[in-house]
Jmol script that loads the backbone (N, CA, C; Angstrom):
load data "model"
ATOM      1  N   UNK A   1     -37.765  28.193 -31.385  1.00  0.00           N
ATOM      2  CA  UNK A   1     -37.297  27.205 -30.426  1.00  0.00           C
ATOM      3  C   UNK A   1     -37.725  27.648 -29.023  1.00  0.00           C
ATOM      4  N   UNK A   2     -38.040  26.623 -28.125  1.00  0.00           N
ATOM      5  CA  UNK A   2     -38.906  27.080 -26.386  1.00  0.00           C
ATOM      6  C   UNK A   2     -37.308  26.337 -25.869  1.00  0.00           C
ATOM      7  N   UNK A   3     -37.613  27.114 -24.950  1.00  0.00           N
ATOM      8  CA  UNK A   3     -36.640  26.242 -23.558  1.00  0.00           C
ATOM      9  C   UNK A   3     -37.473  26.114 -22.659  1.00  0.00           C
ATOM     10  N   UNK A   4     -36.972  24.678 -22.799  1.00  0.00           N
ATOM     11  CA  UNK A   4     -37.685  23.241 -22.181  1.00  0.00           C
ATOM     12  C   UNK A   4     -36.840  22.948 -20.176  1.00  0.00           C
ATOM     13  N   UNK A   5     -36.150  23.390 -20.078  1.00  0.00           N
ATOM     14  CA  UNK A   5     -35.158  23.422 -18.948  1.00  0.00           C
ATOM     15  C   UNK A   5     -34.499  24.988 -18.760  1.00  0.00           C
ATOM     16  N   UNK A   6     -35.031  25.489 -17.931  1.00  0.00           N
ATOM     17  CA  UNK A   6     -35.153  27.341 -17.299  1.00  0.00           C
ATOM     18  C   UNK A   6     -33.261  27.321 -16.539  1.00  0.00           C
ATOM     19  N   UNK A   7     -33.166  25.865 -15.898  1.00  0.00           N
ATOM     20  CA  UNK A   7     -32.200  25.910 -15.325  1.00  0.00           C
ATOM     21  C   UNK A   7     -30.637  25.699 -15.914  1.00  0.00           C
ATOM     22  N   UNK A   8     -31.031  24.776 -17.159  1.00  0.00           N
ATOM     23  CA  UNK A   8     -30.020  24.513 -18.195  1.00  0.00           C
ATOM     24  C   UNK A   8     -29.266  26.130 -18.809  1.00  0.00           C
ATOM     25  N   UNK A   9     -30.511  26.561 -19.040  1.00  0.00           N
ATOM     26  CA  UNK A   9     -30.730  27.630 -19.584  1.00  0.00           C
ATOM     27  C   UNK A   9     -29.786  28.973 -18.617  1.00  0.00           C
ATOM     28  N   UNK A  10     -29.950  28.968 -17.355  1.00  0.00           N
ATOM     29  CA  UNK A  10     -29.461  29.596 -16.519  1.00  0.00           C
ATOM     30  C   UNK A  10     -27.629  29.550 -16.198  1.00  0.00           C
ATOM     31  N   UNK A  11     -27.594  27.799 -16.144  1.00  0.00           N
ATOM     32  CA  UNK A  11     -25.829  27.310 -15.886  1.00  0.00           C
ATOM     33  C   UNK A  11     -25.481  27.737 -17.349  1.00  0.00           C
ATOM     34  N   UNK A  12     -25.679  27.475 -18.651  1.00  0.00           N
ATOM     35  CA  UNK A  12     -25.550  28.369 -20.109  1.00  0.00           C
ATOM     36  C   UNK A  12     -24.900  29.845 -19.761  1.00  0.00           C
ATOM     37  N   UNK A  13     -25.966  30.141 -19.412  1.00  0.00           N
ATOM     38  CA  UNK A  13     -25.130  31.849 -19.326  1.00  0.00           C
ATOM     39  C   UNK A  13     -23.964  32.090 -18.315  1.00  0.00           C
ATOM     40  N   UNK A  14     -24.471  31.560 -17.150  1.00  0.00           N
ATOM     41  CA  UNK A  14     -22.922  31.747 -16.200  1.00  0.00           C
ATOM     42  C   UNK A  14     -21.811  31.346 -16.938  1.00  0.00           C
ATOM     43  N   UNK A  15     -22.226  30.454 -17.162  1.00  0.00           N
ATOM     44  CA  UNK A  15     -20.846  28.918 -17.786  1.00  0.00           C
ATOM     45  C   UNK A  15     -20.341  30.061 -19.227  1.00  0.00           C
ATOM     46  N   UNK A  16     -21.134  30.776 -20.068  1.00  0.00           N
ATOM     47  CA  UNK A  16     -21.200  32.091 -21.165  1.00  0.00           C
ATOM     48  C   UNK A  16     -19.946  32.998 -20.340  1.00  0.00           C
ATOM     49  N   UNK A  17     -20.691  33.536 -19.495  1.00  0.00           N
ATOM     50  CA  UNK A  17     -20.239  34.556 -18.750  1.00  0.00           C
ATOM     51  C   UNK A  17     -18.832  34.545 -18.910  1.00  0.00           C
ATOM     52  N   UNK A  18     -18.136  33.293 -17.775  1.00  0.00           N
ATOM     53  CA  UNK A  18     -16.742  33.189 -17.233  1.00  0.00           C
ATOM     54  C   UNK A  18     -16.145  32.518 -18.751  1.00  0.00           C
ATOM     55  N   UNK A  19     -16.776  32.159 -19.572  1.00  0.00           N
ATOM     56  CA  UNK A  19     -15.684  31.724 -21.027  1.00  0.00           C
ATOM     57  C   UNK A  19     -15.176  32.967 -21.728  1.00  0.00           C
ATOM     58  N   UNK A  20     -15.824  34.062 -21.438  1.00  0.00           N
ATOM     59  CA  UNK A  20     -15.895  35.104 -22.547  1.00  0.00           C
ATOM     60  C   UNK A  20     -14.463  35.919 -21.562  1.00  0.00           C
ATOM     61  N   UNK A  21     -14.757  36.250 -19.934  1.00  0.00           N
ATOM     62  CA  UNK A  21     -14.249  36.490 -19.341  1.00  0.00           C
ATOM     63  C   UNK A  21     -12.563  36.071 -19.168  1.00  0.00           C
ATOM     64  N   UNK A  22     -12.234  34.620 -19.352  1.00  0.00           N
ATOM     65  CA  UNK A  22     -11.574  34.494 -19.217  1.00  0.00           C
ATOM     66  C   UNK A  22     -11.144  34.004 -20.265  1.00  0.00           C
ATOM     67  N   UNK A  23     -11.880  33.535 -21.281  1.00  0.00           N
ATOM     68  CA  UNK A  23     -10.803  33.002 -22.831  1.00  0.00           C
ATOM     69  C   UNK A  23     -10.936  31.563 -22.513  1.00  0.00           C
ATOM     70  N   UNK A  24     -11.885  30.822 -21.772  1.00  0.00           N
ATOM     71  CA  UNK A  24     -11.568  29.644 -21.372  1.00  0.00           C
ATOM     72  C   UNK A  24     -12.458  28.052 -22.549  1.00  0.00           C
ATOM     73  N   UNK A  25     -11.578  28.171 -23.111  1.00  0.00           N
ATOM     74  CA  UNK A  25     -12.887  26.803 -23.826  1.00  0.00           C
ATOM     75  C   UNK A  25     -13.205  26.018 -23.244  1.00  0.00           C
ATOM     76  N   UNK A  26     -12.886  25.244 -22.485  1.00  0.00           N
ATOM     77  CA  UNK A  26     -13.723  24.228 -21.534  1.00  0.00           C
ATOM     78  C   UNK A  26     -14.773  24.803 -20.957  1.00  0.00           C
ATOM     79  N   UNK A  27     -14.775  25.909 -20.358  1.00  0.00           N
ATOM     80  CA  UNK A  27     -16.296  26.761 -19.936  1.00  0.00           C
ATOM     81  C   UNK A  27     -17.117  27.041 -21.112  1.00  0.00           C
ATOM     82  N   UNK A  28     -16.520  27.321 -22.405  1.00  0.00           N
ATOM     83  CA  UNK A  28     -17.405  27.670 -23.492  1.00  0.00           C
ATOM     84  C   UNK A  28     -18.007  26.238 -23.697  1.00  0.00           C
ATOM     85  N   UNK A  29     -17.124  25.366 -24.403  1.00  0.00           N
ATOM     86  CA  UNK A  29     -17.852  24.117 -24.151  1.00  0.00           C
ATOM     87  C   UNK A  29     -18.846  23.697 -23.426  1.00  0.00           C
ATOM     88  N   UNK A  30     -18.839  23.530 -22.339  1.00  0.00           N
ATOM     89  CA  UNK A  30     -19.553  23.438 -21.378  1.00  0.00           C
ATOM     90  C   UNK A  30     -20.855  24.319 -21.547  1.00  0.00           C
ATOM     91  N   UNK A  31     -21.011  25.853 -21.721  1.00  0.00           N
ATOM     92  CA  UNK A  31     -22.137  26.444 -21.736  1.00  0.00           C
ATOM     93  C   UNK A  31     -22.638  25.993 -23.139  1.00  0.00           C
ATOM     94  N   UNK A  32     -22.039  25.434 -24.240  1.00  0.00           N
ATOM     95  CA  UNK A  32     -22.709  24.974 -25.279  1.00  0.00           C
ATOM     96  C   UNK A  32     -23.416  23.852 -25.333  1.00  0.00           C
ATOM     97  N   UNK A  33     -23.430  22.926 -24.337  1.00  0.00           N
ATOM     98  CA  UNK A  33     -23.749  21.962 -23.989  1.00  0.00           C
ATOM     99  C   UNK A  33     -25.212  22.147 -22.996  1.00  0.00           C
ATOM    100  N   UNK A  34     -24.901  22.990 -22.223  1.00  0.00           N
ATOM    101  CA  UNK A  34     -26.331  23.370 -20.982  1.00  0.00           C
ATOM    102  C   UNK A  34     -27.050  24.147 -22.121  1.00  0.00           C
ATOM    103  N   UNK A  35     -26.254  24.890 -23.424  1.00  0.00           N
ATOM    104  CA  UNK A  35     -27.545  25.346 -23.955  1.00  0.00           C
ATOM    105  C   UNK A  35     -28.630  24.916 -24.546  1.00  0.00           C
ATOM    106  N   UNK A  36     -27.583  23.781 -25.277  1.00  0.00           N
ATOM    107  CA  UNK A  36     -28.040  22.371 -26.227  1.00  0.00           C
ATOM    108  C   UNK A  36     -29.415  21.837 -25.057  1.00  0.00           C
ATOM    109  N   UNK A  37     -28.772  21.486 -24.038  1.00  0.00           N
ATOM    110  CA  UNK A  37     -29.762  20.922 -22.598  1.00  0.00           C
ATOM    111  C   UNK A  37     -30.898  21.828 -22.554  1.00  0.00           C
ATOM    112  N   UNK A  38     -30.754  22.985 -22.333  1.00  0.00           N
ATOM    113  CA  UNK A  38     -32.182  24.062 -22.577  1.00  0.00           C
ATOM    114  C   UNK A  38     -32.909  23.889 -23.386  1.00  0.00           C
ATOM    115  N   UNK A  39     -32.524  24.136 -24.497  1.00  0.00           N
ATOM    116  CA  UNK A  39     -33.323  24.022 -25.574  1.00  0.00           C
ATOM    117  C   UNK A  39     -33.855  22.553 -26.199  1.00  0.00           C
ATOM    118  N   UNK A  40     -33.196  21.341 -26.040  1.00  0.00           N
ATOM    119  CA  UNK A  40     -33.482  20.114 -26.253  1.00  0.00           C
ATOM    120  C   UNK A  40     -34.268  19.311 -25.000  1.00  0.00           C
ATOM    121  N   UNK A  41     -33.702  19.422 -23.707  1.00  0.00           N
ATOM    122  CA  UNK A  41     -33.661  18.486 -22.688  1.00  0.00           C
ATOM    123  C   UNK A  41     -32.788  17.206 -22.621  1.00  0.00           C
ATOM    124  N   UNK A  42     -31.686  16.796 -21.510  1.00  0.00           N
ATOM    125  CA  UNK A  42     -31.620  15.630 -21.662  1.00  0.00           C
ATOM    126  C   UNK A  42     -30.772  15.578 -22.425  1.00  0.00           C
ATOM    127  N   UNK A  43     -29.679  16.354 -22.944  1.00  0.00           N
ATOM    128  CA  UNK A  43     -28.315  16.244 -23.750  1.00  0.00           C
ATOM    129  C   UNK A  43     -27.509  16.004 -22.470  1.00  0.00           C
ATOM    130  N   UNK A  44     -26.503  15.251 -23.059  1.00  0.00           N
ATOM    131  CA  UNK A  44     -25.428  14.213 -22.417  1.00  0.00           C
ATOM    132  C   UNK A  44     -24.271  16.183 -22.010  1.00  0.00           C
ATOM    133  N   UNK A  45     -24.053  15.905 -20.530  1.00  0.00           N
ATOM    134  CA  UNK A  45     -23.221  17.140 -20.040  1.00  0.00           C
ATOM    135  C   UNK A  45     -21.494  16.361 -19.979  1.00  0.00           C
ATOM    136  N   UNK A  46     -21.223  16.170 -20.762  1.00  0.00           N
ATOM    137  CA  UNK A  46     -19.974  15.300 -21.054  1.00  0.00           C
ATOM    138  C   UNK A  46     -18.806  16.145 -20.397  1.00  0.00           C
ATOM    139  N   UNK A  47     -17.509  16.176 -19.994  1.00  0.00           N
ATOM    140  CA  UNK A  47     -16.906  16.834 -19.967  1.00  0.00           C
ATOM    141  C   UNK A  47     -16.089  16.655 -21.247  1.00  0.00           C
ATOM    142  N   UNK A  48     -15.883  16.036 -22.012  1.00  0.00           N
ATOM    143  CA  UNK A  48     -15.161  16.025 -23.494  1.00  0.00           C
ATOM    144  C   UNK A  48     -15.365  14.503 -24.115  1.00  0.00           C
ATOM    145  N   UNK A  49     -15.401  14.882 -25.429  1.00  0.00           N
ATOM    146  CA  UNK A  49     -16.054  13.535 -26.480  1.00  0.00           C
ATOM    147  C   UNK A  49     -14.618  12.901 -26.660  1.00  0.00           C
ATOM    148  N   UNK A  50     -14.530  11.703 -26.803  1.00  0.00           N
ATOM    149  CA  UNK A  50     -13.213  10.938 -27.363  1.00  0.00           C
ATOM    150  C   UNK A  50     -12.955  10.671 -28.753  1.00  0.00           C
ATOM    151  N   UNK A  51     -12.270  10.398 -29.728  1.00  0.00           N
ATOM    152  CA  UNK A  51     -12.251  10.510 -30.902  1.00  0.00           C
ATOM    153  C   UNK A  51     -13.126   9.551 -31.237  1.00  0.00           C
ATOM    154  N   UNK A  52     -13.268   8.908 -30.413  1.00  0.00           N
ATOM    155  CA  UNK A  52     -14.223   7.369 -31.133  1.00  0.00           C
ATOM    156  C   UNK A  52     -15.970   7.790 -30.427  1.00  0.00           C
ATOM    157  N   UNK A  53     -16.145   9.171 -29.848  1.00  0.00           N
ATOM    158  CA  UNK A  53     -17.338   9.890 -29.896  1.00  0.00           C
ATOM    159  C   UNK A  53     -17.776   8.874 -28.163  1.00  0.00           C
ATOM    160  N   UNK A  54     -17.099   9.074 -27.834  1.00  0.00           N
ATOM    161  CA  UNK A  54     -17.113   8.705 -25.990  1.00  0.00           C
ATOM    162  C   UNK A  54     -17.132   9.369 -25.144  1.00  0.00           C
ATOM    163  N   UNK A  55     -18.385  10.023 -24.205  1.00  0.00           N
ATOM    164  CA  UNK A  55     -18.309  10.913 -24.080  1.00  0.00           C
ATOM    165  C   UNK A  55     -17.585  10.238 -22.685  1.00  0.00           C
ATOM    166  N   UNK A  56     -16.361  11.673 -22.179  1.00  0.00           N
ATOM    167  CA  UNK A  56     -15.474  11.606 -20.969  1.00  0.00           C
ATOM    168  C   UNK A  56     -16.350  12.450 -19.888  1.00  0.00           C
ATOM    169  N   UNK A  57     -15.983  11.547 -18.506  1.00  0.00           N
ATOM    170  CA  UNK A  57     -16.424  12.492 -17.421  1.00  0.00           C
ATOM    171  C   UNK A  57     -15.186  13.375 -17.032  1.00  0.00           C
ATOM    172  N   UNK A  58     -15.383  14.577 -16.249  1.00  0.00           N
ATOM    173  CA  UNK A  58     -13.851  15.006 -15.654  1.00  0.00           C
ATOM    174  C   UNK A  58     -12.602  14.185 -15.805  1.00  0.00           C
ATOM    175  N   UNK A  59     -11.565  14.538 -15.940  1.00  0.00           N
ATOM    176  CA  UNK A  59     -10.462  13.695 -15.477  1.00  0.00           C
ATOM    177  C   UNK A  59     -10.525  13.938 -13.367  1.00  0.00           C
ATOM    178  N   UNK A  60      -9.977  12.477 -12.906  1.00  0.00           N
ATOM    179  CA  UNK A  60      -9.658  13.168 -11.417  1.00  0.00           C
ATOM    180  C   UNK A  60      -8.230  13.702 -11.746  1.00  0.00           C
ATOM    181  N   UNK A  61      -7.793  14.310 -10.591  1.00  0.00           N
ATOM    182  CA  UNK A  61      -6.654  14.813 -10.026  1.00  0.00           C
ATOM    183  C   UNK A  61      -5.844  13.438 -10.294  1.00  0.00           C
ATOM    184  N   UNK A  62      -5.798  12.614  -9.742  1.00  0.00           N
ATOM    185  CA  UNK A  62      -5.174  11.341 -10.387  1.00  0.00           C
ATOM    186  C   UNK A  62      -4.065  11.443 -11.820  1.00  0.00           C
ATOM    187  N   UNK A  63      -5.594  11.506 -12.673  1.00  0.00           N
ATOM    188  CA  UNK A  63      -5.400  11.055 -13.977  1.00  0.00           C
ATOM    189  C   UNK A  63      -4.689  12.184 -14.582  1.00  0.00           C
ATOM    190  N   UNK A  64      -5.308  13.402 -14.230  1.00  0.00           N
ATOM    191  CA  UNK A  64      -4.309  14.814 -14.777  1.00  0.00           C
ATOM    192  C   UNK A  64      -3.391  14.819 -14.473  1.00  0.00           C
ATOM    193  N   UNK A  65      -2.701  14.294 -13.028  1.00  0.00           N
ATOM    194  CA  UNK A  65      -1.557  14.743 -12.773  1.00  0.00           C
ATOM    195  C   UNK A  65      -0.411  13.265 -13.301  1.00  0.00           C
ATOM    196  N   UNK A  66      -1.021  12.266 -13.520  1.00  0.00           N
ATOM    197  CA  UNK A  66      -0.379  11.417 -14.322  1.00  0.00           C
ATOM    198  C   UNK A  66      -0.047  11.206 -15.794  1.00  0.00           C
ATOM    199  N   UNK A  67      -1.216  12.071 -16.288  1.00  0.00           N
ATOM    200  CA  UNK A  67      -1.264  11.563 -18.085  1.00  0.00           C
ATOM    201  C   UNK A  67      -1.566  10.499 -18.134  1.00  0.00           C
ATOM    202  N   UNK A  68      -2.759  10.254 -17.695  1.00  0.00           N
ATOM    203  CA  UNK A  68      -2.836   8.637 -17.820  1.00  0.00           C
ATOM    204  C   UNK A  68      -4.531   8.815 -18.141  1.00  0.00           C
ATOM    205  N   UNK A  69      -5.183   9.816 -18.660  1.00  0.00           N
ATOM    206  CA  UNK A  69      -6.913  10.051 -18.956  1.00  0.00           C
ATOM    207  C   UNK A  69      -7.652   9.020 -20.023  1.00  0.00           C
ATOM    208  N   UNK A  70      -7.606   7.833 -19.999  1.00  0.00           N
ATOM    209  CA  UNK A  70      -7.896   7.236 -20.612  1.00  0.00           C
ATOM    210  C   UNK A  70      -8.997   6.777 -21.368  1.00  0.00           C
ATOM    211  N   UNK A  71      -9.785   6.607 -22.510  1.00  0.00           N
ATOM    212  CA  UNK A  71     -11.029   6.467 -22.481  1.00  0.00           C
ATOM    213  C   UNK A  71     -11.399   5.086 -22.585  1.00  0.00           C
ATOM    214  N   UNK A  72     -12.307   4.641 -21.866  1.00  0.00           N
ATOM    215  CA  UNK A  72     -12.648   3.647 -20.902  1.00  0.00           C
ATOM    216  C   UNK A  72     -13.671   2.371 -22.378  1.00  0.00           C
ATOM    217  N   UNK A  73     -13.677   3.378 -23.615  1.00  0.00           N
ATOM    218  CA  UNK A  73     -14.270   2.571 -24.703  1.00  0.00           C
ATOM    219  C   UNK A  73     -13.575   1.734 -25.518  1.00  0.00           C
ATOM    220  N   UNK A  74     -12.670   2.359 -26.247  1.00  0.00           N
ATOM    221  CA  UNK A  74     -11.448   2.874 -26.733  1.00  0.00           C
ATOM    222  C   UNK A  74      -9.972   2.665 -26.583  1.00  0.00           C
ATOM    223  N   UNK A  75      -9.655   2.940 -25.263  1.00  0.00           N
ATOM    224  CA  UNK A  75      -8.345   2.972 -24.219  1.00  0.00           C
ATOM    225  C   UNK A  75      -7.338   3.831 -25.019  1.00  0.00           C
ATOM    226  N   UNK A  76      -7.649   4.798 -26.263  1.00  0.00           N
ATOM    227  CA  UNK A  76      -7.071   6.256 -26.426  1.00  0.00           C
ATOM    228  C   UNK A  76      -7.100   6.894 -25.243  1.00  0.00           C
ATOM    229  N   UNK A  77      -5.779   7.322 -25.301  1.00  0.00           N
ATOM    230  CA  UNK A  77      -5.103   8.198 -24.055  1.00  0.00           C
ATOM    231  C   UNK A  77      -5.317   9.767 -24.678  1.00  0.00           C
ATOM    232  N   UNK A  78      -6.230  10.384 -24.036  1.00  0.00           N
ATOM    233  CA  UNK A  78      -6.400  11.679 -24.368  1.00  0.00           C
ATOM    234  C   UNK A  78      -6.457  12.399 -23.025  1.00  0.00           C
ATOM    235  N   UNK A  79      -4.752  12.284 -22.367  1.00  0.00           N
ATOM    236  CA  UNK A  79      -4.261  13.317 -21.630  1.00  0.00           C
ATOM    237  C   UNK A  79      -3.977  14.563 -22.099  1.00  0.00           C
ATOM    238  N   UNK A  80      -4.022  14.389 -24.017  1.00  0.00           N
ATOM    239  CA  UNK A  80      -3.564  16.204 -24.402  1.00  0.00           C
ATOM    240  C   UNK A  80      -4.133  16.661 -24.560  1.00  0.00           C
ATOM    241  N   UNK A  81      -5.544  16.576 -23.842  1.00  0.00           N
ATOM    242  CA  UNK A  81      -6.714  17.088 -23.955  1.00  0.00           C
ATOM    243  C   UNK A  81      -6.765  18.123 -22.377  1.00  0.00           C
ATOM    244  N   UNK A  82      -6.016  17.392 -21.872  1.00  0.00           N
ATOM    245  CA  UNK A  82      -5.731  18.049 -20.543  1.00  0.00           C
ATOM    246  C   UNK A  82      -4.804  19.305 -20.313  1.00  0.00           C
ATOM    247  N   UNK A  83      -5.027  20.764 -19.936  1.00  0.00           N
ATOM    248  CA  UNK A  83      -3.747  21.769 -19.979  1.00  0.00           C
ATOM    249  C   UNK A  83      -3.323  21.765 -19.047  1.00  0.00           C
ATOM    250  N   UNK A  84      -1.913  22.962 -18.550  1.00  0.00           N
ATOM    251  CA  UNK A  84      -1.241  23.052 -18.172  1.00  0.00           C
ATOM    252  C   UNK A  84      -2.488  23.698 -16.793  1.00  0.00           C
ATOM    253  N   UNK A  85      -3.499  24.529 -17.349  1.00  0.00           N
ATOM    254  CA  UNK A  85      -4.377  25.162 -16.096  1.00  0.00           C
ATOM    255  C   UNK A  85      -5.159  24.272 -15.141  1.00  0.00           C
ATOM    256  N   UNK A  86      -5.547  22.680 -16.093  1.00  0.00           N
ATOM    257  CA  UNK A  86      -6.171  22.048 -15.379  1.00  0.00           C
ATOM    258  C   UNK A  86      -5.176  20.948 -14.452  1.00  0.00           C
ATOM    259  N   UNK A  87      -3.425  20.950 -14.786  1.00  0.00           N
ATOM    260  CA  UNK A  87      -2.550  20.678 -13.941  1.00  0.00           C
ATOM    261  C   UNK A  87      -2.642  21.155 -12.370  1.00  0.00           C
ATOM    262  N   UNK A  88      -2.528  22.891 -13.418  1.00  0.00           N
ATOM    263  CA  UNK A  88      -2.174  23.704 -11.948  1.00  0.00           C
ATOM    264  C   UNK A  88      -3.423  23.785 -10.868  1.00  0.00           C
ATOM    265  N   UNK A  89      -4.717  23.639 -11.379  1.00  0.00           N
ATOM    266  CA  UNK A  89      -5.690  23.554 -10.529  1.00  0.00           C
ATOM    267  C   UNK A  89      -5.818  22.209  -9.718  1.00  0.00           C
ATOM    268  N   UNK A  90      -5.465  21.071 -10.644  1.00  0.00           N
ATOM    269  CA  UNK A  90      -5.392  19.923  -9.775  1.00  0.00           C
ATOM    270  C   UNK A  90      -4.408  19.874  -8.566  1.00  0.00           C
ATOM    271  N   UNK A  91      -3.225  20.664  -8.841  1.00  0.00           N
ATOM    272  CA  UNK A  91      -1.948  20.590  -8.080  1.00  0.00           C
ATOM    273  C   UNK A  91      -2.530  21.658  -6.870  1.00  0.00           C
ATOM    274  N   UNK A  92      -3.313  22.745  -7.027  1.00  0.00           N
ATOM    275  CA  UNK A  92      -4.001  23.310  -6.119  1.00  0.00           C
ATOM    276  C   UNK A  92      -4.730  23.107  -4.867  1.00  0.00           C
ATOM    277  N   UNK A  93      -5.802  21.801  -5.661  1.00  0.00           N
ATOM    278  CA  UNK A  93      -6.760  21.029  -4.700  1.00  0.00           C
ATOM    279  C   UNK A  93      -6.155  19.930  -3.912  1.00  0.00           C
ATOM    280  N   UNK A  94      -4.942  19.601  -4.096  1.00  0.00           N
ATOM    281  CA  UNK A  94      -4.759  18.368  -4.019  1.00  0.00           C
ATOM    282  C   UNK A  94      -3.759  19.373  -2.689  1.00  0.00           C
ATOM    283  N   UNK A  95      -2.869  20.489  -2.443  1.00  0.00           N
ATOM    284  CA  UNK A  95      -2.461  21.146  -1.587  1.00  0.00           C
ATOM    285  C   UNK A  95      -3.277  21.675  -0.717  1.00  0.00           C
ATOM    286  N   UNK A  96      -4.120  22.124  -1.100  1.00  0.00           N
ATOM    287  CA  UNK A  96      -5.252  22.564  -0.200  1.00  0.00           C
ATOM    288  C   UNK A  96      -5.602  21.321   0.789  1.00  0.00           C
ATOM    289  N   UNK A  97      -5.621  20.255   0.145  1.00  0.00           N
ATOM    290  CA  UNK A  97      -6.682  18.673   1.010  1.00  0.00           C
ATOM    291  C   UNK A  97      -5.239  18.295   1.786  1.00  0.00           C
ATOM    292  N   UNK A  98      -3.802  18.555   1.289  1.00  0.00           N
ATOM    293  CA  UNK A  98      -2.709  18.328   2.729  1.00  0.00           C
ATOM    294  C   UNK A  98      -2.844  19.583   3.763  1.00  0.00           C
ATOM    295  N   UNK A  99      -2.930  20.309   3.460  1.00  0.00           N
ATOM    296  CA  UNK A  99      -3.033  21.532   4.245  1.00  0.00           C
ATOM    297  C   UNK A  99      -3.958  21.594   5.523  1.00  0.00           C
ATOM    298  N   UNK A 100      -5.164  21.287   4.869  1.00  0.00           N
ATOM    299  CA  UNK A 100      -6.222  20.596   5.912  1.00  0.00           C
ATOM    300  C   UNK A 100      -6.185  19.977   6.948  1.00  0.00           C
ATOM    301  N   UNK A 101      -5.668  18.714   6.318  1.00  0.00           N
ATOM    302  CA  UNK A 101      -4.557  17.415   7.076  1.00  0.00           C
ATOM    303  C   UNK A 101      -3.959  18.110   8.264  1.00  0.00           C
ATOM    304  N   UNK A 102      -2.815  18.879   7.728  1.00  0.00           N
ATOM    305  CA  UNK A 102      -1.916  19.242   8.458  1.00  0.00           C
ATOM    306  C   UNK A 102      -2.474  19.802   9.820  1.00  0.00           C
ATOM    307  N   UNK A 103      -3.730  20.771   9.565  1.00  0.00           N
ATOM    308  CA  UNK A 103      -4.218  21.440  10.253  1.00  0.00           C
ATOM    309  C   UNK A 103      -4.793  20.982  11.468  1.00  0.00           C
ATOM    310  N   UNK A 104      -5.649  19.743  11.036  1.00  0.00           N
ATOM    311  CA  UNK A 104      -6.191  18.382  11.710  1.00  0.00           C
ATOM    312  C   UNK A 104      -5.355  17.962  12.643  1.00  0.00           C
ATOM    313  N   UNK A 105      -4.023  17.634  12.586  1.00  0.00           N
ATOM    314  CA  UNK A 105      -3.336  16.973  12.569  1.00  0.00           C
ATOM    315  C   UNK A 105      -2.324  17.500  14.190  1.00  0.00           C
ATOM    316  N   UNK A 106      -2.063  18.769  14.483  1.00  0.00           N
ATOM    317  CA  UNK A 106      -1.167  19.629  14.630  1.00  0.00           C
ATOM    318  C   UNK A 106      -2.078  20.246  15.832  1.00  0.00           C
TER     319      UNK A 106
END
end "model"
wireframe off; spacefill off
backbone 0.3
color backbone group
């Protein structure tokens, strides 16, 4: 097998790197996907498939922090696809962007 995409090939290993590092499947996922992209070209970088094989982009901050991730084919609600880490990171960004505000503001 050649790799067809040097760069696919490259986000693969980082995306490798921090899954192994941290235990994280969504990063493993993810580097299985840029590897698929290396070696194929042109594979779909989904952030997660829906049961009815749809592929999902990110959830926003929105949708995580509502349970409301819906798939847009389908209209299966696959918020339990969503964890408690990608809560706390949303709840993160979303403090950080008042904080800002505040800063602006003051």
């Amino acid at each position: 097998m050649k790799i067809t995409d040097k760069l696919a090939f490259e986000d693969a290993q980082i995306m490798a790197r921090i899954a192994v590092g941290k235990f994280d499947s969504a990063f493993w996922f993810a580097a299985m996907q840029a590897l698929k992209a290396a070696y194929k070209g042109g594979v779909s970088m989904a952030w997660f498939y829906c049961d009815c094989g749809y592929e999902l982009d990110h959830p926003t901050d929105r949708e995580i922090l509502t349970d409301e991730y819906l798939c847009p084919n389908c209209d299966e609600d696959n918020s339990l696809k969503i964890t408690e880490q990608d809560k706390a990171e949303a709840m993160g960004r979303i403090l950080d962007r008042l904080e800002a505000l505040e800063k602006k503001h003051v």
